[in-house]
C-alpha positions in Angstrom: -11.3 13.3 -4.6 -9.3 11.8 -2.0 -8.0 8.7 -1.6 -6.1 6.5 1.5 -4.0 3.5 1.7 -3.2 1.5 4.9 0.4 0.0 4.8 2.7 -2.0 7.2 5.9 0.1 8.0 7.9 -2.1 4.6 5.4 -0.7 2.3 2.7 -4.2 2.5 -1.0 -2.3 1.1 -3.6 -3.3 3.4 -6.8 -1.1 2.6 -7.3 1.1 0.0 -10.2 3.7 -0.1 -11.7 7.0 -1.8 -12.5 9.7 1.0 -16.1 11.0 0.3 -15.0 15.0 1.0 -12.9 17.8 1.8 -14.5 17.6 5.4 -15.9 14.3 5.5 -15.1 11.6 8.7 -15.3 8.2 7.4 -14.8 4.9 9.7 -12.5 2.2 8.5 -12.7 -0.9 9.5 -9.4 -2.2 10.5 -10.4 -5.4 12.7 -9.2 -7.7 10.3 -5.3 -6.1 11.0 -3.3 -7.8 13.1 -1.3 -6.1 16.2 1.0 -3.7 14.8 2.6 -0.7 13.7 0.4 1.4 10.4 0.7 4.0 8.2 -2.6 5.4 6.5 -1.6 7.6 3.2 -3.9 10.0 2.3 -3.5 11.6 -1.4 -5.6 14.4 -3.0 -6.2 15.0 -6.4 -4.1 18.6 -6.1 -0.6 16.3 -4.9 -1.3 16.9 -1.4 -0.2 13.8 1.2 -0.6 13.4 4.5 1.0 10.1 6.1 -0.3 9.3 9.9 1.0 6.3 11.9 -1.0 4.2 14.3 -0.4 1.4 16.3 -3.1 -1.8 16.3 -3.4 -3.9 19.7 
C-alpha cells in the first residue's frame, strides 16, 4: 500500500491519503489550500519515499 501526506514547507500536515495501486492516478482535492508552497510525501510499505513540491495559486 501506499500512502501520501501534503505538508507546508515547516512540516504543517494538510491531507493524508492511501494510494489505491502501484500504477494508480488518483485526484486530490486541494481547493481548500491556500496560495503557497507544498510538499506531497509519498511512502510505500517496502520504505520507499518520494517527496514532490508544488506551488498553489
Amino acid at each position: 500500500m501506499k500512502t501520501f501526506e501534503i505538508t507546508d514547507l515547516l512540516g504543517k500536515v494538510y491531507l493524508v491519503g492511501n494510494a489505491l495501486g502501484v500504477n494508480s492516478f488518483e485526484q486530490v482535492g486541494i481547493s481548500s489550500l491556500t496560495s503557497g508552497i507544498y510538499l506531497i510525501n509519498f511512502a510505500d510499505n517496502k520504505g520507499n519515499r518520494l517527496s514532490l513540491k508544488f506551488i498553489k495559486q
